[in-house]
VOGU-3710 file (C-alpha; in Angstrom, 3 decimals, decimal comma):
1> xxxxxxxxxx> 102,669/70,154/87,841  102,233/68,058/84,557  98,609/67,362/83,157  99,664/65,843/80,283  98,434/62,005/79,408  101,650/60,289/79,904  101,816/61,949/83,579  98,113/59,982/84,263  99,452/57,094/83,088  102,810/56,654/84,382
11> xxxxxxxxxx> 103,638/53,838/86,661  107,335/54,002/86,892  108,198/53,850/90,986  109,902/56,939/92,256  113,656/57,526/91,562  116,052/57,577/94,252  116,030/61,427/93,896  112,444/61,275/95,081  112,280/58,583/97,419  110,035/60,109/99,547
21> xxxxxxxxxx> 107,484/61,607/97,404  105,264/64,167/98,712  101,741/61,901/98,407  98,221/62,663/99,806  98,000/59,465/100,191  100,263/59,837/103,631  97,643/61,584/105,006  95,650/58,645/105,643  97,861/56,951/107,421  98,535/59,848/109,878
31> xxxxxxxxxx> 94,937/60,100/110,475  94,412/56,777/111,808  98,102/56,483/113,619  97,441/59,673/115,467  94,159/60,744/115,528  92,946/57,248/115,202  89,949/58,049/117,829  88,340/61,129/116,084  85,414/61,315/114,191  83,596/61,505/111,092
41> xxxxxxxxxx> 79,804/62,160/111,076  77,732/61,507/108,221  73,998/63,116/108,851  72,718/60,758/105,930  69,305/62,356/105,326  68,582/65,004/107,866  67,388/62,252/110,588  70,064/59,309/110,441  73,360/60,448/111,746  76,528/57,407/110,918
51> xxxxxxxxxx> 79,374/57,381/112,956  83,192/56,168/113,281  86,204/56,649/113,725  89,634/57,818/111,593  90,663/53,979/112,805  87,508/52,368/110,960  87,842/55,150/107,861  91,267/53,833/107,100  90,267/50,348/107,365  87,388/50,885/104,928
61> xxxxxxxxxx> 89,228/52,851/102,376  92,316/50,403/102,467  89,963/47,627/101,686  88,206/49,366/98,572  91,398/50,758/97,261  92,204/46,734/97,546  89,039/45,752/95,767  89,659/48,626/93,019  93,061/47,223/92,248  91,328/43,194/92,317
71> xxxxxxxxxx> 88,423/44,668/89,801  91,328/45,841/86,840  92,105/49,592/87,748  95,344/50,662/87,035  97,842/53,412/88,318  96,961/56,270/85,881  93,507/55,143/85,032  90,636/57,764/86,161  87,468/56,618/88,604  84,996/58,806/88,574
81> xxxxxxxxxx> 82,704/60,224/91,576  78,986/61,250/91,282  77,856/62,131/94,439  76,891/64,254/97,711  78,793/64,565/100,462  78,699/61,687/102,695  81,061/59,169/104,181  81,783/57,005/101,504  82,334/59,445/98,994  85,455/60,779/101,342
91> xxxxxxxxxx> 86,722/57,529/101,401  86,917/57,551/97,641  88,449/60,369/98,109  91,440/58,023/99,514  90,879/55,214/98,154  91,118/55,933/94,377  94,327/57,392/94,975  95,690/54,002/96,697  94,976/52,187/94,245  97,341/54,437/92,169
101> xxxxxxxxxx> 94,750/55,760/89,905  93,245/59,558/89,509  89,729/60,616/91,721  87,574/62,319/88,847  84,614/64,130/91,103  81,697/65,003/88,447  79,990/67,971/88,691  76,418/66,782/89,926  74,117/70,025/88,770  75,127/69,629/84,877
111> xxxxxxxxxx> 73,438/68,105/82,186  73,916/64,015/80,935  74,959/65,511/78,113  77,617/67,555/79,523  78,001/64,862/81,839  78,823/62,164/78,822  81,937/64,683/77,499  83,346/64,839/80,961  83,061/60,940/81,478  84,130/60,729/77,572
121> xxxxxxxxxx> 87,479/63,518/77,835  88,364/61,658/80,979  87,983/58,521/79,693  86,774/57,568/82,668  87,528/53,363/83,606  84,397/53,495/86,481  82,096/55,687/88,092  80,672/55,174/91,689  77,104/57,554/91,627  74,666/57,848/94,610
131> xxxxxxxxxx> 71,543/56,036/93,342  69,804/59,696/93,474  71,927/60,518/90,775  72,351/57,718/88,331  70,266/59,208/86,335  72,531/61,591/85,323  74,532/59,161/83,444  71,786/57,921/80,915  73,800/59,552/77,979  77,375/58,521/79,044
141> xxxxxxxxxx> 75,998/55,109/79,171  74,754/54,882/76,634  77,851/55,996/74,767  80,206/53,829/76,774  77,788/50,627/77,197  81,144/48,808/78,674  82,329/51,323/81,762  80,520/50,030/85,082  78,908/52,192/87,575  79,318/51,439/90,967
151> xxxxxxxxxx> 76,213/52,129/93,248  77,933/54,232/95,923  74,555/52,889/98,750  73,182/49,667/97,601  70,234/50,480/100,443  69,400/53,129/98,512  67,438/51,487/95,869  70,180/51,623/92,977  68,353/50,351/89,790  71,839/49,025/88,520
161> xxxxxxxxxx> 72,719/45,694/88,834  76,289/44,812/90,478  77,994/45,191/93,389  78,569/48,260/95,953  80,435/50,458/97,382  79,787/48,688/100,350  79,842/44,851/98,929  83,364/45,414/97,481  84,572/46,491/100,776  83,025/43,746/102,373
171> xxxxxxxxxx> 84,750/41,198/100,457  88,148/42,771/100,043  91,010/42,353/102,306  92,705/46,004/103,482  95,097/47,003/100,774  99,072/45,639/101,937  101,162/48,306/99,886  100,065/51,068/98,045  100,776/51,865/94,145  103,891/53,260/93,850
181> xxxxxxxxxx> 103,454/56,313/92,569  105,461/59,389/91,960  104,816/62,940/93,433  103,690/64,504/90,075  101,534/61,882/89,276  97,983/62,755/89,182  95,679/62,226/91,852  92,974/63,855/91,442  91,233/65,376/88,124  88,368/68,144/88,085
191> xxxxxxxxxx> 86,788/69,672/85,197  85,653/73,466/85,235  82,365/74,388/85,218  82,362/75,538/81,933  80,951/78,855/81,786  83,093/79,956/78,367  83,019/77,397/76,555  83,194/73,297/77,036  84,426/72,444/80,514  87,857/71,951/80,879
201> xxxxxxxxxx> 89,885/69,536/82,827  92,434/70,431/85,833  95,143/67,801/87,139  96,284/67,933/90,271  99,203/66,127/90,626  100,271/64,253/94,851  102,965/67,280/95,276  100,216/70,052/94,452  97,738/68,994/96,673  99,994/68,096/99,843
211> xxxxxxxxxx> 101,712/71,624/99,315  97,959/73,000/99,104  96,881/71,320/102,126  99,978/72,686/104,164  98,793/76,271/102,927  95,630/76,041/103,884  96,782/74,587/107,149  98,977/78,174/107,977  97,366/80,222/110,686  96,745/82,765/108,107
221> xxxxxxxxxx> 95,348/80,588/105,782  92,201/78,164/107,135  93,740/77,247/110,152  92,501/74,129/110,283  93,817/71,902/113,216  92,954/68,988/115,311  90,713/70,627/117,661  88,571/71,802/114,920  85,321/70,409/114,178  84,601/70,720/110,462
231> xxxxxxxxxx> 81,634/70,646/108,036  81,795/70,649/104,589  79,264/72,116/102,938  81,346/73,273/100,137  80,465/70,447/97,255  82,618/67,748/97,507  82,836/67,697/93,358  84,066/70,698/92,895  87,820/71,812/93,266  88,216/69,234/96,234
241> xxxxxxxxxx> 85,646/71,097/98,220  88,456/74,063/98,686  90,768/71,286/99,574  89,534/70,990/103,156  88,834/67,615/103,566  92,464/66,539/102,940  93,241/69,416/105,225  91,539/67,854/108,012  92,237/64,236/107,097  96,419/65,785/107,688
251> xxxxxxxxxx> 95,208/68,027/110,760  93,539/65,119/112,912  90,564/67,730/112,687  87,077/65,610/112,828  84,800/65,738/110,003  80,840/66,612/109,811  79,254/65,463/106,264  75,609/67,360/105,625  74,167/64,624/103,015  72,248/65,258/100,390
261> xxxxxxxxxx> 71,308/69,039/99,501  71,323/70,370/102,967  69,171/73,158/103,419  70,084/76,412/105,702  68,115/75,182/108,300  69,789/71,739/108,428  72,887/73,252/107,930  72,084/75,361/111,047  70,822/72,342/112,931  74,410/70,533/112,209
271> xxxxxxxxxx> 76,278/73,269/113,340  74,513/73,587/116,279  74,021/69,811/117,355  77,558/69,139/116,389  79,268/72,134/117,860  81,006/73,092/114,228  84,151/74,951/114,892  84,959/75,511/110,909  82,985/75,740/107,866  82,939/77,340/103,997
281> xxxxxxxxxx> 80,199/78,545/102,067  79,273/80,747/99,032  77,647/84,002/100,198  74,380/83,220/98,820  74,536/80,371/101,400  75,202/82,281/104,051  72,593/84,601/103,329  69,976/82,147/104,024  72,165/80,474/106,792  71,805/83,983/108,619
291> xxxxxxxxxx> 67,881/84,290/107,739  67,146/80,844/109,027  69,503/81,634/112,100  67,834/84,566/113,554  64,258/83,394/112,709  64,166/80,380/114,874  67,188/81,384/117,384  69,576/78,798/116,475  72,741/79,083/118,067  76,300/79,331/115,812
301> xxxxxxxxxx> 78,601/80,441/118,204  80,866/77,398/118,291  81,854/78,493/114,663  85,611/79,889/114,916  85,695/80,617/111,276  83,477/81,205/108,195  85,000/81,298/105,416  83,220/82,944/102,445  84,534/82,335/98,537  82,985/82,486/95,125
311> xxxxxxxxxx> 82,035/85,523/95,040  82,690/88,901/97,255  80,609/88,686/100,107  78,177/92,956/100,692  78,719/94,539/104,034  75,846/93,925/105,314  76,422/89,862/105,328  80,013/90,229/107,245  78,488/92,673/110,105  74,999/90,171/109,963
321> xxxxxxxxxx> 77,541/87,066/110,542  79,637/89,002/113,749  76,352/90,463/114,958  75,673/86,706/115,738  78,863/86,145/116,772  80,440/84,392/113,804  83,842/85,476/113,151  83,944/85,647/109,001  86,924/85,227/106,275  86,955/85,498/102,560
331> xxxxxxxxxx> 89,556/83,533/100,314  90,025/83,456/96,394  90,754/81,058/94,200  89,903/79,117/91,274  89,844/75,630/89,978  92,990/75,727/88,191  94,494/77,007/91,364  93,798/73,540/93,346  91,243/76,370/94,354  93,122/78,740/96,956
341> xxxxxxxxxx> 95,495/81,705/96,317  94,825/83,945/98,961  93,059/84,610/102,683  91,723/87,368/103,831  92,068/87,392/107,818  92,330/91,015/109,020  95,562/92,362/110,581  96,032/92,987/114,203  95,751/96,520/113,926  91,745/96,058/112,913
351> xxxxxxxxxx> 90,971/94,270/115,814  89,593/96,983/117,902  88,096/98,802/114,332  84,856/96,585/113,520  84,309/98,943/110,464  88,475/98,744/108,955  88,219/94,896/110,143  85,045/94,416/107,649  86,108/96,454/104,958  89,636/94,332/105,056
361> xxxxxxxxxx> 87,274/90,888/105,421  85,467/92,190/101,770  88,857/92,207/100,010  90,343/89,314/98,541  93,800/89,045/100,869  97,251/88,500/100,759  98,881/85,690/98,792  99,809/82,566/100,382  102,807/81,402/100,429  104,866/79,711/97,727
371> xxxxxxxxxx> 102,858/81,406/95,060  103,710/84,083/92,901  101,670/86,678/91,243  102,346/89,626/89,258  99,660/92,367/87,453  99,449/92,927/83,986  97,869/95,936/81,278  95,972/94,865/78,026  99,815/95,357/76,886  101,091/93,239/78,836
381> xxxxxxxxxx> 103,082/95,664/80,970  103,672/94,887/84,529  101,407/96,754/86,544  102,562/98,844/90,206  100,936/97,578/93,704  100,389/100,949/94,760  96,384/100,742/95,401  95,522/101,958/92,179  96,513/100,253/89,264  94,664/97,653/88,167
391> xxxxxxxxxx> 95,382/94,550/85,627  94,806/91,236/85,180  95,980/88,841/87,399  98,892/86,473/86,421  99,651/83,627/88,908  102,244/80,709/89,300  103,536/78,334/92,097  103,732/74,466/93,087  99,789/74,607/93,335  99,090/76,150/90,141
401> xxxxxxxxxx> 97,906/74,552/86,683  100,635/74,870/83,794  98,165/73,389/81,372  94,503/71,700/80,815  93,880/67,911/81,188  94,089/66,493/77,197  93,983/70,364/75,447  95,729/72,905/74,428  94,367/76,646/75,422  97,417/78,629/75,026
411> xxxxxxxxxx> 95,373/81,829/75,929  95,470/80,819/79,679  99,103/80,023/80,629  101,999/82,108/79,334  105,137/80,959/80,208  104,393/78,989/83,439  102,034/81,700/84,457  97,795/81,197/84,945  96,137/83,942/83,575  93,568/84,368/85,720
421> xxxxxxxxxx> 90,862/86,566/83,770  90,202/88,278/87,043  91,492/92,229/87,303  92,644/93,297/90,487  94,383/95,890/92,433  96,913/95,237/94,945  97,932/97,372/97,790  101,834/98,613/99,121  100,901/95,441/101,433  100,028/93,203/99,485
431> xxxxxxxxxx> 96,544/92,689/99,952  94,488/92,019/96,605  90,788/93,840/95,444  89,151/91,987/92,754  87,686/94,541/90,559  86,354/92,654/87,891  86,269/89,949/85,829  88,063/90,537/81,848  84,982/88,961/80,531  82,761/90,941/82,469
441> xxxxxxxxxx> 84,200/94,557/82,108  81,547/96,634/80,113  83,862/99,295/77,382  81,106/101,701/76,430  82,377/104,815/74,391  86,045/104,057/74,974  85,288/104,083/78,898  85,800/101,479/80,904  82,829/100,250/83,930  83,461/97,563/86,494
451> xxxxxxxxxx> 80,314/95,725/86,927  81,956/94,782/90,394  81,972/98,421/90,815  78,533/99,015/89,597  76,992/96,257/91,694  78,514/97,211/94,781  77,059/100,486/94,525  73,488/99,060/93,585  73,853/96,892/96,665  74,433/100,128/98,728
461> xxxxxxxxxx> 70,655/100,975/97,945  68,510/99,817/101,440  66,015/98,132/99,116  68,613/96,206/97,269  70,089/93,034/98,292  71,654/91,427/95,494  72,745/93,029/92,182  74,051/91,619/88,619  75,578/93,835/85,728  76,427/92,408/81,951
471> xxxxxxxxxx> 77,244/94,711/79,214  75,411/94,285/76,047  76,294/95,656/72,704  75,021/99,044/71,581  74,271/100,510/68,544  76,671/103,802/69,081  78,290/102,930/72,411  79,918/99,699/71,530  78,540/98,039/74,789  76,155/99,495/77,947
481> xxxxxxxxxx> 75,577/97,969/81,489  72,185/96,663/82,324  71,354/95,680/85,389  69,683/92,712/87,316  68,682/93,437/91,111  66,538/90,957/93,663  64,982/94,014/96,543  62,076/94,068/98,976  58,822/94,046/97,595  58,192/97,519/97,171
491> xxxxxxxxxx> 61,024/98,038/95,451  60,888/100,931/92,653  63,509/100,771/89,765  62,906/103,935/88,480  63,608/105,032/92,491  66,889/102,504/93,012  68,556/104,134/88,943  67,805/108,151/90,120  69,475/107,253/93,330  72,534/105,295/92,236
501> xxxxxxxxxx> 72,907/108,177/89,829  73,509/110,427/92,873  76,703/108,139/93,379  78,383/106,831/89,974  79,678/108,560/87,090  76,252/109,960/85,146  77,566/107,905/82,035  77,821/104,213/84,632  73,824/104,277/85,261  72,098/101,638/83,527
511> xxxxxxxxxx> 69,522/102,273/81,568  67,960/99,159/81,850  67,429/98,127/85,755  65,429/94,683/86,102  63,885/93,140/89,383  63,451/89,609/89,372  63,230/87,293/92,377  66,443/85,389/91,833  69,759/85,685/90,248  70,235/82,655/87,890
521> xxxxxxxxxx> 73,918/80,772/89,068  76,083/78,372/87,679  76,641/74,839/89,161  78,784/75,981/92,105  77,082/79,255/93,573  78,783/81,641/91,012  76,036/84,532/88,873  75,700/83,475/85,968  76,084/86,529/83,617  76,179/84,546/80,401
531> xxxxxxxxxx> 72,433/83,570/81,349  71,822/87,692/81,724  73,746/88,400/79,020  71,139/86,112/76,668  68,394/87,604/78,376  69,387/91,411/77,925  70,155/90,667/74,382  66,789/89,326/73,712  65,234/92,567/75,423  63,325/93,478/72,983
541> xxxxxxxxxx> 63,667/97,243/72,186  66,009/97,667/74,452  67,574/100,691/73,234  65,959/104,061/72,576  68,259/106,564/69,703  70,257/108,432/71,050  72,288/111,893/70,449  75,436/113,196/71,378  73,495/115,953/73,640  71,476/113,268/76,003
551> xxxxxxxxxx> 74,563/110,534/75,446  75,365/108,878/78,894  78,675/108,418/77,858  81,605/111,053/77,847  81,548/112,425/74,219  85,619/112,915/75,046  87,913/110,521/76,876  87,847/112,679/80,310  87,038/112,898/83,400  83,638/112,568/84,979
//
């Protein structure tokens, strides 16, 4: 895949070596040749429910990638997207990429400011923003006085002057040929979420994404297929909502849209009303989904699959999901990674074994195919998949980033391979355990902790349902875990540390354990540890001296 400028801006038509280049654009047409009669449902605001057809989609989206092309965009150029998920920002989804130029989704829960560098790096040639959220473009317009904003819903009270969405579609005949465009030309660009630093931009190129749909099309992948009914909850600005709607736009599968910042029970109402065969969440989601669920009785059994990313989902969530009769699935991925690597549906030989069938469902899965991966030491030596060993992750394939939009960050690709800054063990089968996170391992005394390790056995506690763990640095100890737990309300932290200490290594247990009523996360469902990490720091006190004698770390590199 190539990210660089030139690739965003090429127009050349394909050579007769590619003459049929692998396009997403291809999917549309499918859609409404085949599947013509299915559905997409847009439940606007909770109350209004919009519907049509794949027929009337394509129509629409040919006649704004028409009016894009008639307004001066240009293969290459970017058009950004600030919005929910709703029916017109899936036909942008489309659209943009007919008119030959590259879909920029914009993260909607970040600052204007941060906002302004994405629109600014991009160089973004338009944005189309619900009216809800123009205001998040105060600074970027006021940096770039010239770019024009479309107003996505012109009903909605948009305090910009103009036209639509829906006025440019009105007055635009459907689009008669499509840019010629080449299949590693971008079509879509996404920008992480910035978390270590400023956020960075990730090009996916026609031939990534098609490749990435057919993955996630595999019966061991999502599975996704014309008699599915799917909702996306998973924000459509952020890594192409896992990909799925192109999946189901190829699939025939019909597509449910939740509007504006759906809450559980709406999202349980959907489901429900809708009869939802497929949908993806973070677990944090789910958690509430499952709350809401058994409080007012609302039935989820039409849901086939579940799938769960993000972040690993406890136990108790995977049995809570069956126990209704949800059948649940985990993948991993990440933005560079057009966002799935692996799925993790449990082998045949767990079906009858609810407790080896949950404990496979909390690992991260095999590898799908046409990727590569390989395990590496701090020394870069390869690492064995025998269980054990752990390292970081190195990844490459058709799917996978070579290189950041516009920067150099040589630290993250090494000779056509991702580093992924996740460590992980992989079994004699293949199937992957996230252990950690490079960032996030805590090296106190020369000893290594997982804070995967040492929230997973907080979470064991009965009072405990959710658990963080950052290292901060220590005066003797180089760095020590503290921890951040959300419980019951009669939960004792002096109670949940002399328990956990009946379980970890004597030298793990925090000595810090904090209850608060939330976890702070990041703009797409992730903990955000640099947030704890500030907080711990500015403990004040925080550490007590110490002596060799009452150290909780090994004195000597051995055993504990």
């Amino acid at each position: 895949m190539n990210n660089s400028p030139a690739a965003a801006s090429s127009s050349a038509p394909p050579s007769p070596a590619s003459a049929h280049p692998l396009l997403i654009t291809d999917f549309l047409f499918r859609a409404r040749d085949m599947f013509g009669d299915k559905e997409i449902v847009d439940h606007v605001d909770g109350a209004e429910v919009f519907r049509y057809s794949y027929r009337d989609y394509a129509d629409r989206v040919l006649r704004l990638a028409s009016a894009l092309v008639a307004s001066g965009v240009r293969p290459g150029d970017r058009v950004g997207t600030l919005a929910w998920n709703h029916r017109r920002h899936l036909e942008l989804y489309l659209a943009v990429p007919l008119a030959g130029a590259v879909l920029h989704t914009i993260n909607i829960r970040l600052a204007p400011d941060e906002i302004a560098y994405i629109v600014d790096h991009a160089d973004d040639t338009m944005i189309f923003a619900d009216p809800s959220l123009e205001h998040l473009l105060s600074v970027a317009r006021s940096q770039r006085s010239d770019m024009p904003v479309v107003p996505i819903d012109a009903d909605a009270g948009s305090p910009i002057d103009g036209p639509s969405l829906d006025s440019m579609i009105a007055s635009a005949e459907p689009l008669a040929s499509p840019a010629a465009r080449a299949d590693d030309d971008l079509a879509v660009l996404c920008y992480t979420s910035g978390t270590t630093g400023a956020p960075k931009g990730v090009g996916y190129s026609h031939k990534s994404l098609y490749l990435h749909t057919m993955a996630a099309c595999l019966a061991d992948g999502h599975a996704i297929s014309e008699r599915d009914r799917v909702l996306l909850v998973v924000p459509m600005f952020h890594a192409n909502a896992w990909g799925v709607p192109f999946a189901a736009l190829m699939s025939g599968a019909s597509q449910i849209l939740p509007g504006p910042h759906p809450t559980p029970g709406q999202i349980a109402g959907i489901i429900a009303a809708e009869q939802v065969t497929y949908t993806g969440m973070v677990p944090t989601v789910a958690v509430d989904l499952v709350a809401h669920a058994r409080g007012s009785g609302t039935g989820l059994s039409s849901l086939r699959a579940l799938v769960l990313g993000g972040s690993t989902p406890t136990l108790g969530l995977i049995r809570d999901l069956e126990e209704l009769g949800i059948p649940v699935f985990q993948g991993w991925g990440m933005t560079e990674i057009s966002p799935m690597a692996t799925f993790s549906r449990p082998p045949a030989s767990t079906d009858d074994d609810p407790e080896r069938r949950w404990a496979y469902i909390r690992k991260q899965g095999r590898l799908l195919p046409g990727l590569q991966w390989k395990l590496v030491d701090e020394d870069g030596r390869i690492m064995p998949h025998d269980g054990i060993s752990r390292g970081e992750i190195l990844i490459r394939g058709p799917w996978v980033a070579t290189g950041y939009y516009r920067a150099d960050h040589p630290d993250k690709f090494d000779d056509g391979w991702l580093r992924t800054g996740d460590i992980g063990v992989i079994d004699e089968h293949g199937c992957l355990t996230i252990v950690d996170r490079t960032k996030d391992l805590i090296k106190s005394g020369g000893e290594w902790i997982s804070s995967v390790a040492l929230e997973e056995a907080l979470i064991e506690h009965p009072v405990v349902h959710e658990a963080a763990v950052v290292s901060v640095p220590h005066p003797r100890w180089q760095e020590r875990p503290v921890a951040y737990v959300v419980g019951d309300h009669d939960l004792d932290v002096d109670e949940v540390r002399a328990e956990l200490a009946e379980r970890v290594p004597r030298w793990w247990v925090p000595e810090l354990i904090v209850a608060v009523d939330r976890l702070p996360r990041t703009s797409v469902g992730k903990l955000d540890k640099r947030t704890l990490r500030e907080q711990a720091a500015g403990t004040p006190d925080l550490w007590e001296p110490t002596t060799a004698a009452d150290s909780p770390v090994p004195v000597t590199h051995g055993d504990s």
